[in-house]
Backbone as CSV, one residue per row, in Angstrom:
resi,resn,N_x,N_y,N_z,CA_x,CA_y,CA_z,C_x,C_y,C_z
1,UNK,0.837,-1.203,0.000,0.000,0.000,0.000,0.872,1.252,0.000
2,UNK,1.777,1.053,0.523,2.978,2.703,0.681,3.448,2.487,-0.707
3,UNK,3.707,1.833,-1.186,4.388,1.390,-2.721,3.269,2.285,-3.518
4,UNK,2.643,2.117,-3.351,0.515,2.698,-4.391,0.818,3.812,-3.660
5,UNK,0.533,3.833,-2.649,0.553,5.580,-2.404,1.781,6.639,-2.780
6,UNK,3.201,6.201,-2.870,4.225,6.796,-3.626,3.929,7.296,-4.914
7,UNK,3.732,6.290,-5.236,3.393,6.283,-6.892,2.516,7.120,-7.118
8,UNK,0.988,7.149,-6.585,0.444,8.044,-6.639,0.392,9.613,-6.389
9,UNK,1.145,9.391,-5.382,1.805,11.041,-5.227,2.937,11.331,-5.748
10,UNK,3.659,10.711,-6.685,4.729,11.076,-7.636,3.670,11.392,-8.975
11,UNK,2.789,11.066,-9.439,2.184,11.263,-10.452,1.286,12.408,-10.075
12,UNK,0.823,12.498,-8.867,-0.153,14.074,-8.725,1.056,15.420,-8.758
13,UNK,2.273,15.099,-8.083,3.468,15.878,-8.308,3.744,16.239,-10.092
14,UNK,3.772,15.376,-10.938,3.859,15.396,-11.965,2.622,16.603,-12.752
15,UNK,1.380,15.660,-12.791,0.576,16.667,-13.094,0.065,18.048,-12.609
16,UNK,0.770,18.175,-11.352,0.846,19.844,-10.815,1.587,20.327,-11.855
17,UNK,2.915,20.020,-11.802,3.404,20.386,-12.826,3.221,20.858,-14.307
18,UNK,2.602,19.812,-14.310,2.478,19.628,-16.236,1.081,20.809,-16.012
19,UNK,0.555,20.676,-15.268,-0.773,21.847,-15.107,-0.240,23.277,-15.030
20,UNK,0.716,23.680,-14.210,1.495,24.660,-13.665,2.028,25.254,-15.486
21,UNK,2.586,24.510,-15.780,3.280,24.939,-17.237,2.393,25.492,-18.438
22,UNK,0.910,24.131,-18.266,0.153,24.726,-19.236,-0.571,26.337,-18.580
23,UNK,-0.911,26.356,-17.545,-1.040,27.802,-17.446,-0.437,28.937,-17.765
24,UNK,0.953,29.244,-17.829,2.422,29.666,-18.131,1.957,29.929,-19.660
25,UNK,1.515,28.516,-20.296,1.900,28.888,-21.705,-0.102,29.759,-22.482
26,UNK,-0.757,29.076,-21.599,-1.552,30.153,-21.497,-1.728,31.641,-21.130
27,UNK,-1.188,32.173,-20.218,-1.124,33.718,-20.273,0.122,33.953,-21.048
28,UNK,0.879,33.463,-21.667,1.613,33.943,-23.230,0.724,33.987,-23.974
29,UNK,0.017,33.117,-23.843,-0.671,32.960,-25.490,-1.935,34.302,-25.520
30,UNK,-2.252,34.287,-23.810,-3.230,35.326,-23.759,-2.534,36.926,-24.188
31,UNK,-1.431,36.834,-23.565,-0.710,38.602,-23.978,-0.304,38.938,-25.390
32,UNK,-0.015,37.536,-25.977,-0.109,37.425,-27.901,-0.949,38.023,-28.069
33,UNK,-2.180,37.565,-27.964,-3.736,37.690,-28.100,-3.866,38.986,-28.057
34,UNK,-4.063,39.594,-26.756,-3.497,41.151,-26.671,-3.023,41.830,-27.585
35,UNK,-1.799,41.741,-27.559,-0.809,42.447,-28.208,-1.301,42.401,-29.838
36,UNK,-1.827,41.282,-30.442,-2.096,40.937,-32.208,-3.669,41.805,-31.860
37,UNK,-4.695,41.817,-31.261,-5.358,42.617,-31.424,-5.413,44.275,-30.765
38,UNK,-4.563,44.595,-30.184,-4.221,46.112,-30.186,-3.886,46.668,-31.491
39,UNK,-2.670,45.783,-32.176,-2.263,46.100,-33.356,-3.005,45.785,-34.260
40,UNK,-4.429,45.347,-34.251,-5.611,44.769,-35.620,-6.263,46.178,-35.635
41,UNK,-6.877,46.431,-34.063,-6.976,47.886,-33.775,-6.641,48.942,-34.520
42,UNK,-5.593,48.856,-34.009,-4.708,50.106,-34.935,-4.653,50.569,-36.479
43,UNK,-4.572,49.381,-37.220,-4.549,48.989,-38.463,-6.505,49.745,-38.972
44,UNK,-7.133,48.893,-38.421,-8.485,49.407,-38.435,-8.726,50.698,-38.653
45,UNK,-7.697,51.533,-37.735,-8.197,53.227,-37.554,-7.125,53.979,-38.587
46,UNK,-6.588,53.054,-39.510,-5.960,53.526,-40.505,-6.439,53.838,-41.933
């Protein structure tokens, strides 16, 4: 049972992780987002 429970908390460790990162690469992708429509904006009022 300690063997199963290691394991299992090496893999919830893992997916914090892997969760932690995809958020990361989400607010990049969100300030892209941003940033490509400020400048669509702009273009617009041209």
């Amino acid at each position: 049972l300690g063997e199963m429970d290691a394991k299992l908390l090496q893999k919830i460790e893992e997916l914090t992780l892997y969760t932690i990162q995809q958020q990361k690469q989400i607010e990049v992708l969100l300030e892209q987002n941003k940033k490509q429509q400020e400048e669509i904006d702009q273009l617009k009022k041209q």
